[in-house]
C-alpha positions as CSV (number, residue, x, y, z in Angstrom):
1,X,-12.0,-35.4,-18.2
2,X,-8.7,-33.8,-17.7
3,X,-9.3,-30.1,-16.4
4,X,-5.4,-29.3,-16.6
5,X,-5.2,-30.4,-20.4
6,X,-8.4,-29.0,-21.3
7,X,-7.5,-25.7,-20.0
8,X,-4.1,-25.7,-21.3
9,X,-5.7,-26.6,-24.8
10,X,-7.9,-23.8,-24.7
11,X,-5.4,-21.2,-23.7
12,X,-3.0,-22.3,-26.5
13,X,-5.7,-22.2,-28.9
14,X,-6.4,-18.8,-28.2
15,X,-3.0,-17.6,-28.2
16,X,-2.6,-16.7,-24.3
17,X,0.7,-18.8,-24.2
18,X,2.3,-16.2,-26.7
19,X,3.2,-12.9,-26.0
20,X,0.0,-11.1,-25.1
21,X,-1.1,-7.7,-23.3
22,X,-3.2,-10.0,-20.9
23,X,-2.2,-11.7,-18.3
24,X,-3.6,-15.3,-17.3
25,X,-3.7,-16.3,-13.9
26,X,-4.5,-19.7,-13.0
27,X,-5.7,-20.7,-9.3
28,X,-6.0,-23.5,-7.6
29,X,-6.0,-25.0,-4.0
30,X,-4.1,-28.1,-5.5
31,X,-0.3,-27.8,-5.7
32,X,0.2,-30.7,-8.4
33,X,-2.1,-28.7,-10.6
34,X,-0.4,-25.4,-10.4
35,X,2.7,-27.6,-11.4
36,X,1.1,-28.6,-14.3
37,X,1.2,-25.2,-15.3
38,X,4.9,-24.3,-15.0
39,X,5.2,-25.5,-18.7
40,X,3.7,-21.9,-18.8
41,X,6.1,-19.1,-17.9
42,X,4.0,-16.4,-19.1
43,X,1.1,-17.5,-16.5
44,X,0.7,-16.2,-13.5
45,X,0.3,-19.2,-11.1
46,X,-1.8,-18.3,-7.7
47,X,-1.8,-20.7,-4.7
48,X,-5.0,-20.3,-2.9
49,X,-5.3,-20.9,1.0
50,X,-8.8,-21.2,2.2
51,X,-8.2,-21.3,5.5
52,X,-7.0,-19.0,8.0
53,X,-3.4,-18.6,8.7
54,X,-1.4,-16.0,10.7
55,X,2.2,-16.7,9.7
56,X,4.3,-19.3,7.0
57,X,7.4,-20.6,7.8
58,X,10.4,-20.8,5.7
59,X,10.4,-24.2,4.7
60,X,6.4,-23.5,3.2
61,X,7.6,-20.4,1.9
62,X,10.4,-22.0,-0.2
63,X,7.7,-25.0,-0.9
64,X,4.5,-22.9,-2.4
65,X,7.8,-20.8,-4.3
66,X,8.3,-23.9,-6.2
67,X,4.8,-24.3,-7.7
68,X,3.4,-21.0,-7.6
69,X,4.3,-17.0,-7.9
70,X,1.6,-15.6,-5.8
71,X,-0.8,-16.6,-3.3
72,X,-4.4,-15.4,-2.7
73,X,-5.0,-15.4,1.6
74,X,-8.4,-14.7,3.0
75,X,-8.9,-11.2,4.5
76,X,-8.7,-12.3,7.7
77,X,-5.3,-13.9,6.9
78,X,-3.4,-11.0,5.9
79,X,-5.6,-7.8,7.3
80,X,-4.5,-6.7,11.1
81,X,-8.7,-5.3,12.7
82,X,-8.9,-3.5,15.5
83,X,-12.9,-2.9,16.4
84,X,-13.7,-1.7,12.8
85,X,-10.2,-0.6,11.8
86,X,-7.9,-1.9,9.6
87,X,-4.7,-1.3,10.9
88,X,-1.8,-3.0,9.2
89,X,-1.2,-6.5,7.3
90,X,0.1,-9.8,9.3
91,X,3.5,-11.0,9.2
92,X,2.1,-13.6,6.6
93,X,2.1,-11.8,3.6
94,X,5.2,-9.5,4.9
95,X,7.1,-12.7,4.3
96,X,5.6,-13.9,1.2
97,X,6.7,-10.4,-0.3
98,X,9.8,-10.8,1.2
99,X,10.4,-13.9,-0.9
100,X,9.1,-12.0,-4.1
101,X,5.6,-13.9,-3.9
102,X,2.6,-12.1,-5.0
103,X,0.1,-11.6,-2.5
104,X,-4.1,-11.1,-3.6
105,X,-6.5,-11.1,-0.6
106,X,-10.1,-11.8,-1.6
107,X,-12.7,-10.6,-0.6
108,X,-11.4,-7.3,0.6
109,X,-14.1,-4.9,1.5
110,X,-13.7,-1.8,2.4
111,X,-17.7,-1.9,4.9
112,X,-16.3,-0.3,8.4
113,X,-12.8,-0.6,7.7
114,X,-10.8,3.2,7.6
């Protein structure tokens, strides 16, 4: 079973690949899949990294730019602790929005953070 096609099929047969109110976002760990979606302008295409990072250099910067428009980090990728504090956000997503990349952190809870 193709997912990609299936999903695309779906989505078209609803109408999200017209102008709509909604927005779509599709996410995915796999960058050929995300690529599938380009055919798409109206979707919002999310890389997701599932491991922890502390910074992205250019080059992968300019890389995930080319098959996605945001990027979902884990909390502990993009959220600066200090004891129970939160006290600021790592140079990782500073330079993803610095390269007009969408940044979504999940799970964000807000249990001892100030």
């Amino acid at each position: 079973l193709d997912v990609v096609d299936a999903v695309s099929n779906a989505l078209i047969k609803s109408g999200y690949d017209k102008e709509t109110k909604q927005q779509v976002f599709i996410q995915s760990e796999d960058p050929p899949v995300l690529s599938a979606f380009k055919k798409f302008p109206k979707f919002n295409r999310v890389f997701e990294i599932e491991f922890d990072i502390r910074d992205v250099s250019k080059p992968s910067v300019v890389e995930i730019k080319e098959f996605a428009n945001a990027v979902k980090l884990r909390r502990s990728s993009a959220a600066q602790v200090d004891g129970f504090y939160l006290t600021g956000f790592n140079a990782v997503v500073e330079r993803l929005r610095d390269a007009d990349i969408q940044v979504h952190v999940g799970v964000l809870k807000n249990e001892f953070m100030s």
